[in-house]
LUMTORKE-695436 format. One record per residue (C-alpha): residue number from 1; residue in three letters; x, y, z. Coordinates in Angstrom, 2 decimals, decimal comma, padded with zeros to 5 digits. Example, Ala and Ser with C-alpha at 12.3 -4.5 7.8 and 13.67 -1.06 7.14 Angstrom:
2
pt nr->1 rest->ALA east->012,30 north->-004,50 up->007,80
pt nr->2 rest->SER east->013,67 north->-001,06 up->007,14
END
This chain:
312
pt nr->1 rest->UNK east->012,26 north->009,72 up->-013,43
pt nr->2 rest->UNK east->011,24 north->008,90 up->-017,12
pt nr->3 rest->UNK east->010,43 north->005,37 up->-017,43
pt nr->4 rest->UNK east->011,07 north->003,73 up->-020,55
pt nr->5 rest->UNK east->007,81 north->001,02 up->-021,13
pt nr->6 rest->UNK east->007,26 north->-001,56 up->-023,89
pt nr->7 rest->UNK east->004,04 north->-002,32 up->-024,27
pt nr->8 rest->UNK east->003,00 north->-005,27 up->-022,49
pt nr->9 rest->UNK east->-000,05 north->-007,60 up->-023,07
pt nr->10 rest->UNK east->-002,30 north->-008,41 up->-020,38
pt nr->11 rest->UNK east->-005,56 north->-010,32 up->-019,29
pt nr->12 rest->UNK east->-007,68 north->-010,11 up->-016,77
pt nr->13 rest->UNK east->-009,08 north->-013,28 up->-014,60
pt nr->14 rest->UNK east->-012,13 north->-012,44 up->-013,02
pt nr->15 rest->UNK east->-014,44 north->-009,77 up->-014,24
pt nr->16 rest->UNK east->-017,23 north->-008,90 up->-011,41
pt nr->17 rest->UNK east->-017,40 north->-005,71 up->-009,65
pt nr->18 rest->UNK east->-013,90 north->-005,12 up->-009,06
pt nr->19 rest->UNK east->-012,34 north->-007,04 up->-012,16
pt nr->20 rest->UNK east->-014,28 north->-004,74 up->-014,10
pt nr->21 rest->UNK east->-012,34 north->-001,42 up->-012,65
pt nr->22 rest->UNK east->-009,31 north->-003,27 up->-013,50
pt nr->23 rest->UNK east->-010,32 north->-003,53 up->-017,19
pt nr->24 rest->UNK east->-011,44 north->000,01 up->-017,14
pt nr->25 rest->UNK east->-008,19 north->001,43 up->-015,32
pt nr->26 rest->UNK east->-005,87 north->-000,86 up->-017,72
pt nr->27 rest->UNK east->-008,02 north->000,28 up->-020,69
pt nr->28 rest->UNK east->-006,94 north->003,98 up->-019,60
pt nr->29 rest->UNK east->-003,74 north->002,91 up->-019,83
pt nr->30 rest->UNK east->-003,76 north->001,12 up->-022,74
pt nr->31 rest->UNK east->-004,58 north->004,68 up->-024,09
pt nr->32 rest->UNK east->-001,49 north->006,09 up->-022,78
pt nr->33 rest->UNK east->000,54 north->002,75 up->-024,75
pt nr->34 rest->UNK east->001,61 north->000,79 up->-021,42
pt nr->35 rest->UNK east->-000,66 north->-001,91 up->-022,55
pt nr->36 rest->UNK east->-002,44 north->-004,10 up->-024,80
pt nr->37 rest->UNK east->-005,60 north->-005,35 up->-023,21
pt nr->38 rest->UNK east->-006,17 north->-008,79 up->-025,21
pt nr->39 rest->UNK east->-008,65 north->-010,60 up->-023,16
pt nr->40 rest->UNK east->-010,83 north->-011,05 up->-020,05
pt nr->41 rest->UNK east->-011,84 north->-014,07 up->-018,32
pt nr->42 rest->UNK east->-014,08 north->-015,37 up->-016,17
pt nr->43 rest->UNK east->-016,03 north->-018,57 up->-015,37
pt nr->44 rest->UNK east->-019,32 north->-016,77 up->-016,20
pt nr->45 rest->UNK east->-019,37 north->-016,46 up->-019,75
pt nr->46 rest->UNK east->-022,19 north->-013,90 up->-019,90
pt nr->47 rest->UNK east->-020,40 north->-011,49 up->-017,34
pt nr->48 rest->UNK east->-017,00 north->-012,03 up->-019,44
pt nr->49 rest->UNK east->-019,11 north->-010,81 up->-023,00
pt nr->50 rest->UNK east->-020,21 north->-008,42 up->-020,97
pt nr->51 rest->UNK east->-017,21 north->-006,74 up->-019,84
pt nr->52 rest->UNK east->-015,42 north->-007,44 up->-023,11
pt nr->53 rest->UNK east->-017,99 north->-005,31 up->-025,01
pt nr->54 rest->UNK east->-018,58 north->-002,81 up->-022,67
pt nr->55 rest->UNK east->-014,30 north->-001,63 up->-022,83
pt nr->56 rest->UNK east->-013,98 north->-002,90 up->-026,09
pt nr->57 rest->UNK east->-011,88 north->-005,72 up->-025,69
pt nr->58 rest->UNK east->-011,43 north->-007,90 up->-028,48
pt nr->59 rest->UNK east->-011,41 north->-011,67 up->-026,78
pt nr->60 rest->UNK east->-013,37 north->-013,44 up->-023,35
pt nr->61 rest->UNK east->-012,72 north->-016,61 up->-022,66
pt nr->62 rest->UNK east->-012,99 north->-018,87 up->-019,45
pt nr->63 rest->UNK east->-009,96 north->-019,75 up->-017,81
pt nr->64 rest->UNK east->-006,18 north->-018,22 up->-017,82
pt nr->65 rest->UNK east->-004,86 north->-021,11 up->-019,39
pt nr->66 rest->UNK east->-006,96 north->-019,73 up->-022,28
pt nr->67 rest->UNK east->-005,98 north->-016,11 up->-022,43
pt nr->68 rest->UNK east->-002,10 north->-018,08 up->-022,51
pt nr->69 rest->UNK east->-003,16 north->-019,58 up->-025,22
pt nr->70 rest->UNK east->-004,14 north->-015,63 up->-026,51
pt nr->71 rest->UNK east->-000,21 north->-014,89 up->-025,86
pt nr->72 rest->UNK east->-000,38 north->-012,53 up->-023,21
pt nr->73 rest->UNK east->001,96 north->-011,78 up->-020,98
pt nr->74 rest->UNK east->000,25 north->-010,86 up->-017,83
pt nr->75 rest->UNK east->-002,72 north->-011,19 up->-015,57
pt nr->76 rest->UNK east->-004,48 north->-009,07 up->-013,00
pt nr->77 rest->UNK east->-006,14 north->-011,71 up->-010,98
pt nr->78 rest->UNK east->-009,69 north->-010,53 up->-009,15
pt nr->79 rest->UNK east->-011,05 north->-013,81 up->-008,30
pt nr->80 rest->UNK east->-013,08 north->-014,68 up->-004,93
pt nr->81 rest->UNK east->-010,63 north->-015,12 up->-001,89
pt nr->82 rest->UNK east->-011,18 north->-018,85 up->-001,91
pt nr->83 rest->UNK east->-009,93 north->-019,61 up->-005,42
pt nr->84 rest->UNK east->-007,24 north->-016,84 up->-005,50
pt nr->85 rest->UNK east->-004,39 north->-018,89 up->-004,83
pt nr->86 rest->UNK east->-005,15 north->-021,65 up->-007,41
pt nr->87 rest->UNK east->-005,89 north->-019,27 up->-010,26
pt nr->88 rest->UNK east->-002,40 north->-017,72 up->-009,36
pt nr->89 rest->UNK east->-000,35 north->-020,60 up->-009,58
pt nr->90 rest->UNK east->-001,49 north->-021,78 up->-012,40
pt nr->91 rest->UNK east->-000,60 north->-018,55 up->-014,24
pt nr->92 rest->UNK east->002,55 north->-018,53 up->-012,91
pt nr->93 rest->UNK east->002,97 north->-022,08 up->-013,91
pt nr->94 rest->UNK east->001,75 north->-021,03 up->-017,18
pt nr->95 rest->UNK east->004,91 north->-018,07 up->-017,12
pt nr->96 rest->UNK east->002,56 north->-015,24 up->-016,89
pt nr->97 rest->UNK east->003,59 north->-012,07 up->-014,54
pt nr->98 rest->UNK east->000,46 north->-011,90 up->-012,07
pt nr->99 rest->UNK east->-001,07 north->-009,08 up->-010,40
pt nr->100 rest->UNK east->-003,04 north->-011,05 up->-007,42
pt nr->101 rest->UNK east->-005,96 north->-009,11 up->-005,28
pt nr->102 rest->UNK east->-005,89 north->-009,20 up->-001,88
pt nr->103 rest->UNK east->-005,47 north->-011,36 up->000,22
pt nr->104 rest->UNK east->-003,49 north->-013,76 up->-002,40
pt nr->105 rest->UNK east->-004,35 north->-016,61 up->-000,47
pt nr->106 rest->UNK east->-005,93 north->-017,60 up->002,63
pt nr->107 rest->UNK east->-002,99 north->-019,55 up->004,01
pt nr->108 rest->UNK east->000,59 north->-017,87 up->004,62
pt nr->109 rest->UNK east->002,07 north->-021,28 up->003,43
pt nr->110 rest->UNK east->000,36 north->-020,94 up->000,11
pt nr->111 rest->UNK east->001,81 north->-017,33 up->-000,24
pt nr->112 rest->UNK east->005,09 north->-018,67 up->000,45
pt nr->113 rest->UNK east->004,68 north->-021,41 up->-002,27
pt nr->114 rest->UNK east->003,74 north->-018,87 up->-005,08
pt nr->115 rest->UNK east->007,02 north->-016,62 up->-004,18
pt nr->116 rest->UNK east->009,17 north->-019,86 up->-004,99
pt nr->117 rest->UNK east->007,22 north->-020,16 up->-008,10
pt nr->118 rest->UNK east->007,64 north->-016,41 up->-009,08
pt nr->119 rest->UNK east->011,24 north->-016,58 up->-008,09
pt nr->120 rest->UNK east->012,70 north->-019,13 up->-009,55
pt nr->121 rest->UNK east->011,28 north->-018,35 up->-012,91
pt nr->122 rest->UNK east->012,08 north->-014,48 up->-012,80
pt nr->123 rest->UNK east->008,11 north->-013,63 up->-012,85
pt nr->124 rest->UNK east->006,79 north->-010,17 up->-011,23
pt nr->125 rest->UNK east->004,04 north->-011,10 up->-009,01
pt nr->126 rest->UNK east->002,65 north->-008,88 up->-006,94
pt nr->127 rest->UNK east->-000,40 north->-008,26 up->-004,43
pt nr->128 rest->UNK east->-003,26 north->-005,88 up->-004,81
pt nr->129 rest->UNK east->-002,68 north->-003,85 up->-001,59
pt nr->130 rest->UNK east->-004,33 north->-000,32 up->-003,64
pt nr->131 rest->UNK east->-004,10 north->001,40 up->-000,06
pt nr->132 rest->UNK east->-000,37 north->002,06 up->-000,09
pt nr->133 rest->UNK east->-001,19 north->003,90 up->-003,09
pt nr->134 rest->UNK east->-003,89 north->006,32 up->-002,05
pt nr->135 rest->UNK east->-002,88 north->009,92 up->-002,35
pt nr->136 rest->UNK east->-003,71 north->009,94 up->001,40
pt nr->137 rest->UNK east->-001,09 north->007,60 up->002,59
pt nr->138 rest->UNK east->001,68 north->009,62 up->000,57
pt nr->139 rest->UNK east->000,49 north->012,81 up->002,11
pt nr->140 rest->UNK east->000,32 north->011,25 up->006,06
pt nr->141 rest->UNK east->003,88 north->009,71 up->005,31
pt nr->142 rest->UNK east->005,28 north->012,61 up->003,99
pt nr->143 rest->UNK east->003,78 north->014,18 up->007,19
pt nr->144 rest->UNK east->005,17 north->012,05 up->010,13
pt nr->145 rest->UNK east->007,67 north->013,29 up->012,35
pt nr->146 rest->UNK east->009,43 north->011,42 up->015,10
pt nr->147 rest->UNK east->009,31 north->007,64 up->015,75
pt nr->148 rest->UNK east->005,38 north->005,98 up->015,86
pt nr->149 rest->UNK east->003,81 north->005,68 up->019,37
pt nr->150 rest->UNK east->000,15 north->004,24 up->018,23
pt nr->151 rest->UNK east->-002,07 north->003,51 up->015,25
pt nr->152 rest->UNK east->-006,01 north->003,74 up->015,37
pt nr->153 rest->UNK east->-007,39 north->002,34 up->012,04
pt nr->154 rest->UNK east->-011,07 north->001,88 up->011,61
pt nr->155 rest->UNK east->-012,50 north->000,44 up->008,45
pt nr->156 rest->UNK east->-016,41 north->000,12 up->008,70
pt nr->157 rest->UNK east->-018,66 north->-000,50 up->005,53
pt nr->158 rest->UNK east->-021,65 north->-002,54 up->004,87
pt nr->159 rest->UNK east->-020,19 north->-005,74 up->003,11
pt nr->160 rest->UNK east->-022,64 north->-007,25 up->000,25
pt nr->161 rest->UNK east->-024,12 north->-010,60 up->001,36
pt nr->162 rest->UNK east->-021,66 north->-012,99 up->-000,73
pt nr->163 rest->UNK east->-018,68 north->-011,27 up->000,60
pt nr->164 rest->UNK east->-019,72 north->-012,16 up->004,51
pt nr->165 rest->UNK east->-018,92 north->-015,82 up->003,78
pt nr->166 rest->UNK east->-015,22 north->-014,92 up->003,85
pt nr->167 rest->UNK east->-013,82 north->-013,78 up->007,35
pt nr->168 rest->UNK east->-013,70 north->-010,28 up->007,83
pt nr->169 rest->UNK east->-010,24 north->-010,08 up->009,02
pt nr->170 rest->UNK east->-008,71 north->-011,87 up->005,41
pt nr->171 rest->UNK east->-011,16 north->-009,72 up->003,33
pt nr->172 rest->UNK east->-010,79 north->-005,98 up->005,45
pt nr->173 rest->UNK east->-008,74 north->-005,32 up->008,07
pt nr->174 rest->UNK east->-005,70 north->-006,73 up->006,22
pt nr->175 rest->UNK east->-005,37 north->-003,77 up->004,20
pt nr->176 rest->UNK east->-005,18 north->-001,98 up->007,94
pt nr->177 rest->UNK east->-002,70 north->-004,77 up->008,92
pt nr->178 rest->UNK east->-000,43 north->-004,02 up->005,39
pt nr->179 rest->UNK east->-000,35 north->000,01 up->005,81
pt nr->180 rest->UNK east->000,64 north->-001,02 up->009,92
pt nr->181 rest->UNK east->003,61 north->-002,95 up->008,86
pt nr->182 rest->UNK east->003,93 north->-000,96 up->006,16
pt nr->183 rest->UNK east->004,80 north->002,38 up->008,19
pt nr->184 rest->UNK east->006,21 north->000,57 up->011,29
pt nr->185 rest->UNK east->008,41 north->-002,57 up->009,81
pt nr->186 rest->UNK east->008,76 north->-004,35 up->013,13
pt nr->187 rest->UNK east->011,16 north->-006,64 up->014,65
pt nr->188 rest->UNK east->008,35 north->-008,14 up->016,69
pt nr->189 rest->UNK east->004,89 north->-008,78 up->016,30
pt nr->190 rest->UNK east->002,73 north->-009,67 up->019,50
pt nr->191 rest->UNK east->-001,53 north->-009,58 up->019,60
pt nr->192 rest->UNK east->-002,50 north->-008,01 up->022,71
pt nr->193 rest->UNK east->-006,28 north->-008,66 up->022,46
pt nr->194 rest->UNK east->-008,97 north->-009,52 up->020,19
pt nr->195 rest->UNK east->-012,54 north->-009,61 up->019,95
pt nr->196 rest->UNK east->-015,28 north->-010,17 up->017,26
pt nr->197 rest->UNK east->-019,26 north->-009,31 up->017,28
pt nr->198 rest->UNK east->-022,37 north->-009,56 up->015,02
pt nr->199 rest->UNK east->-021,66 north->-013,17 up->014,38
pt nr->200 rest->UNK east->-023,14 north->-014,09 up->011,04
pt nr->201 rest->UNK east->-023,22 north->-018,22 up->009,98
pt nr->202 rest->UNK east->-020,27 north->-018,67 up->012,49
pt nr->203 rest->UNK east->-018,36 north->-015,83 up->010,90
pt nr->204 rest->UNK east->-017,76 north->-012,44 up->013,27
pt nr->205 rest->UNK east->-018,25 north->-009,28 up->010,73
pt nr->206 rest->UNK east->-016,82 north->-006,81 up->013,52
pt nr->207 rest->UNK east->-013,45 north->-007,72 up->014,70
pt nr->208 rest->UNK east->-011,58 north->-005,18 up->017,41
pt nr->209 rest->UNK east->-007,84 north->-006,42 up->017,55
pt nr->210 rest->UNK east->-004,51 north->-004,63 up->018,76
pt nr->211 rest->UNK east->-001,25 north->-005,63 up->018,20
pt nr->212 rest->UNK east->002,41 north->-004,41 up->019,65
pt nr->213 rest->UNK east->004,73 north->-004,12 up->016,94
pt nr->214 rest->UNK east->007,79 north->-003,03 up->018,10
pt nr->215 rest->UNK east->006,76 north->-000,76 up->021,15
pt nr->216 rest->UNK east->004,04 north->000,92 up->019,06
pt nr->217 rest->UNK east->000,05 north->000,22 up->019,82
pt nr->218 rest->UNK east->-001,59 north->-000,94 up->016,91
pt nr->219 rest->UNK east->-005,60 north->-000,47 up->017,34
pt nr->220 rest->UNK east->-008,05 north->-002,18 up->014,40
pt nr->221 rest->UNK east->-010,99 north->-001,71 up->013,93
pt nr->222 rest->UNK east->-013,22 north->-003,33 up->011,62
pt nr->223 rest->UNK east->-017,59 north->-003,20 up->011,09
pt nr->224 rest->UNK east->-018,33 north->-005,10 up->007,18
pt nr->225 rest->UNK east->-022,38 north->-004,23 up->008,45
pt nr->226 rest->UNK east->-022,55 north->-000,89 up->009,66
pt nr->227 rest->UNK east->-024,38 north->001,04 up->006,90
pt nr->228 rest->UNK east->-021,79 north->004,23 up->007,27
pt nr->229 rest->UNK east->-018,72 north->004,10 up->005,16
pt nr->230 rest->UNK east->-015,76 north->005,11 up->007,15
pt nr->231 rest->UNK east->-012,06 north->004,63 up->006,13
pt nr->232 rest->UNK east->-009,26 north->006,47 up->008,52
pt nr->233 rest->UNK east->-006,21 north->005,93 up->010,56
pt nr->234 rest->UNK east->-004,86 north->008,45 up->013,05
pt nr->235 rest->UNK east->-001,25 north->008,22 up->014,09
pt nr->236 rest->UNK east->000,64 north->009,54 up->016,77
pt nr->237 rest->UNK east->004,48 north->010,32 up->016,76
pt nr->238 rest->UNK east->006,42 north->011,51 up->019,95
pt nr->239 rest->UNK east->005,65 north->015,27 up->018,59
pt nr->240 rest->UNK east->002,98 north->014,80 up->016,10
pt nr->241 rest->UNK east->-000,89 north->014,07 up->015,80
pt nr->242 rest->UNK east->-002,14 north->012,93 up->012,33
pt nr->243 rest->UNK east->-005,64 north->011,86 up->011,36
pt nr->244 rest->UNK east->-006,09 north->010,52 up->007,56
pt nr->245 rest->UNK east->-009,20 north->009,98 up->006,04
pt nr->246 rest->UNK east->-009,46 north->007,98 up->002,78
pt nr->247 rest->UNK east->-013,32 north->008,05 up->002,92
pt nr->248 rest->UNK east->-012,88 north->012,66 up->002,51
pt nr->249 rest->UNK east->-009,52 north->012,73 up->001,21
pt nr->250 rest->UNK east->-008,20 north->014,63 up->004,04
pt nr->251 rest->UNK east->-005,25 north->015,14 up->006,58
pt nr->252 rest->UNK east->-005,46 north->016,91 up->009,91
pt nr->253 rest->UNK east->-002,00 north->017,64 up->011,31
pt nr->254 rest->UNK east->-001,67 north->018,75 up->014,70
pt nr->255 rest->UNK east->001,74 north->019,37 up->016,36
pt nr->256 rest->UNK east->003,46 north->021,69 up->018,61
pt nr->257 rest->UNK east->005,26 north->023,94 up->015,24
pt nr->258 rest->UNK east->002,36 north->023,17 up->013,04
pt nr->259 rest->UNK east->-001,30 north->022,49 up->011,86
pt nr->260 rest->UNK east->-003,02 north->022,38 up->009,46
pt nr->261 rest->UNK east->-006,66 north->020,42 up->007,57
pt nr->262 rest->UNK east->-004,91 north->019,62 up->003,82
pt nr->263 rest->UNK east->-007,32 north->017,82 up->001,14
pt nr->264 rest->UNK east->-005,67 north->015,73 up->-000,66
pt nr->265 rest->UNK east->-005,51 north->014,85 up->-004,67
pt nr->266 rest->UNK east->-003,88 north->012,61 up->-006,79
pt nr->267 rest->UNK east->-004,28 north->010,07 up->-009,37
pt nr->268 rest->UNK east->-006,71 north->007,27 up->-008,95
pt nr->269 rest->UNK east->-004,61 north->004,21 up->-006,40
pt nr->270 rest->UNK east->-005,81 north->001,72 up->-008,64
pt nr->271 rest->UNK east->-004,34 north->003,00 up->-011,86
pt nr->272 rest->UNK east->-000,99 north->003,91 up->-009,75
pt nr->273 rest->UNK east->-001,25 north->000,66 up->-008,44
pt nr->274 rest->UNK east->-001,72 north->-001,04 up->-012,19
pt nr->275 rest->UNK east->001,02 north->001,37 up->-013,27
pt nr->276 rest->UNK east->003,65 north->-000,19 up->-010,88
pt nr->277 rest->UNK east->003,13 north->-003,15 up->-011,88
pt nr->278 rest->UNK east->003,43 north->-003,07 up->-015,80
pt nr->279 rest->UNK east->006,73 north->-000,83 up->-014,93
pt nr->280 rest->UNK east->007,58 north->-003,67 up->-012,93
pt nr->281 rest->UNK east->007,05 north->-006,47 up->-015,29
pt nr->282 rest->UNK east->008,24 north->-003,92 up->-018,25
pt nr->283 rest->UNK east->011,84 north->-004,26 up->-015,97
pt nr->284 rest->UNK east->011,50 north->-001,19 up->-013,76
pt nr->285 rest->UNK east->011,52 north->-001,60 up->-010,05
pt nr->286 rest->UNK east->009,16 north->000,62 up->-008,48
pt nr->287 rest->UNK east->010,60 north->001,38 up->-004,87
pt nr->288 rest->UNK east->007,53 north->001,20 up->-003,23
pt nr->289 rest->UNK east->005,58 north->-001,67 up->-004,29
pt nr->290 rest->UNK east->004,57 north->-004,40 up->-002,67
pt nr->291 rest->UNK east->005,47 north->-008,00 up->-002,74
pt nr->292 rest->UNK east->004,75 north->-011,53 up->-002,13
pt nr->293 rest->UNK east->006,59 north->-011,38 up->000,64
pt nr->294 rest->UNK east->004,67 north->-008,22 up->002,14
pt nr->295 rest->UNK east->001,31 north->-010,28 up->001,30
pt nr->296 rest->UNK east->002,80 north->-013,27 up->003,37
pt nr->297 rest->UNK east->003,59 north->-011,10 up->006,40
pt nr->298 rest->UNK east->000,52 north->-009,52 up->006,40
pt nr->299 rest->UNK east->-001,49 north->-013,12 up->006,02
pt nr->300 rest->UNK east->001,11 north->-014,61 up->009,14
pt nr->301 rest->UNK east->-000,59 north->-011,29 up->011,26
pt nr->302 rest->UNK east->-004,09 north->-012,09 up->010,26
pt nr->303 rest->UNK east->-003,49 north->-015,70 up->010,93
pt nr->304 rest->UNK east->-002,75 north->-014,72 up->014,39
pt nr->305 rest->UNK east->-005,44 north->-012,28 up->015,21
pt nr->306 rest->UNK east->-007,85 north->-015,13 up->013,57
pt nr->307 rest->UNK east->-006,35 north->-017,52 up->015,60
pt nr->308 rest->UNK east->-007,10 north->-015,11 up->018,70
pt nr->309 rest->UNK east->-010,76 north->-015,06 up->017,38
pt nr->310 rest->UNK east->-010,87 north->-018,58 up->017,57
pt nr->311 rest->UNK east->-009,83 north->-018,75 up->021,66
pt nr->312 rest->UNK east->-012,67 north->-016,06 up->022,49
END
């Protein structure tokens, strides 16, 4: 499909480690005419200068309401967790089309109150859930045959020190908990058991859970400390046995007519993910990408495993 794109101008809130890549994947595609990068922002001024000179983008400023001001049209929002929600209403309020990280918000009723806001003034908003769009996930969907029996995720990486303030479950394992629901849609959604370990100022930074979502055995597993980067999910169908790994880029199929090891390529998920969303608010409708209301399912399962943390 050939999309037709108007330019669209954008700002980003919230320029650390990650709000950076942002600026650098929607420079790239500034160069390719999708959009007109006017401004950054971010509460350290320093960090926004920074940034700004480092991709060559003409304006920083603190807040949102300031890079309104600057006319654009939409923001990728890359705040911390905790101040997520606020930042995004307030664009929304402001008219602005918002890309929000993950999670959006920490509450599900929060979620809920920024889809009435983004609905009832015709606003794209959607959440950062860049795991849908790994080449990976294409290739293992694209691969499945026959109707899910179990999921094994496991998501272990060493978290950086600020980042273990925030439960590991909201910050992690919802990605795991958005590509579950993703692949399975339930009907019903029921925790089976859930368990948390290396307990750090109150906060668990492992968290084992599994969940039953319609029939199928959802295992997640989730280290922030472990020093060993590992990213994967295997799934097994009635006939099929698939292991995906987003840490090598590969995909071991195993099934009774076929197997095979395939590495996998394709373009970079954040700049798909970016892409979506400019076609989006440039009035395309991407099939695929997520919404609000795939961010507030995914926080009502998270609330419930967290909730199951909380009993143990």
């Amino acid at each position: 499909m050939v999309w037709e794109l108007s330019e669209v101008k954008v700002g980003v809130v919230g320029v650390g480690a990650w709000g950076k890549n942002i600026v650098r994947v929607l420079k790239e595609l500034e160069g390719e005419g999708l959009v007109n990068v006017v401004g950054v922002a971010d509460t350290d001024v320093g960090r926004a200068l920074e940034v700004a000179n480092t991709f060559k983008v003409g304006t920083h400023v603190r807040t949102v309401k300031e890079l309104a001001e600057l006319g654009v049209e939409a923001v990728a929002i890359s705040v911390p967790i905790n101040e997520l929600f606020q930042v995004a209403k307030e664009a929304l309020s402001l008219g602005l089309h918002a890309f929000i990280e993950k999670p959006v918000s920490t509450k599900p009723e929060e979620v809920a109150e920024l889809i009435k806001v983004a609905e009832s003034s015709s606003l794209v908003a959607q959440p950062g859930f860049i795991v849908r769009y790994d080449p990976v996930i294409k290739a293992l969907k694209n691969a499945l045959r026959g109707k899910i029996k179990y999921l094994v995720f496991k998501r272990l990486s060493a978290r950086p020190p600020h980042r273990r303030r925030f439960s590991v479950v909201l910050d992690l394992m919802i990605h795991d908990v958005d590509l579950a629901l993703n692949l399975i849609n339930p009907h019903e959604i029921k925790l089976m058991s859930v368990a948390g370990f290396k307990v750090e100022n109150n906060i668990p930074q492992e968290v084992h859970a599994s969940l039953l979502l319609d029939g199928a055995v959802t295992y997640l597993i989730t280290d922030g400390v472990l020093p060993v980067k590992v990213r994967s999910v295997e799934v097994v169908t009635e006939s099929t046995y698939c292991e995906a790994s987003f840490t090598d880029s590969t995909l071991n199929v195993r099934g009774a007519d076929r197997s095979y090891v395939q590495k996998v390529e394709g373009e970079e998920p954040l700049k798909a993910e970016l892409r979506d969303f400019i076609r989006s608010v440039s009035g395309g409708k991407p099939s695929d990408a997520p919404t609000l209301h795939d961010a507030l399912r995914a926080l009502e399962v998270v609330k419930l495993i967290e909730q199951g943390l909380s009993r143990v």
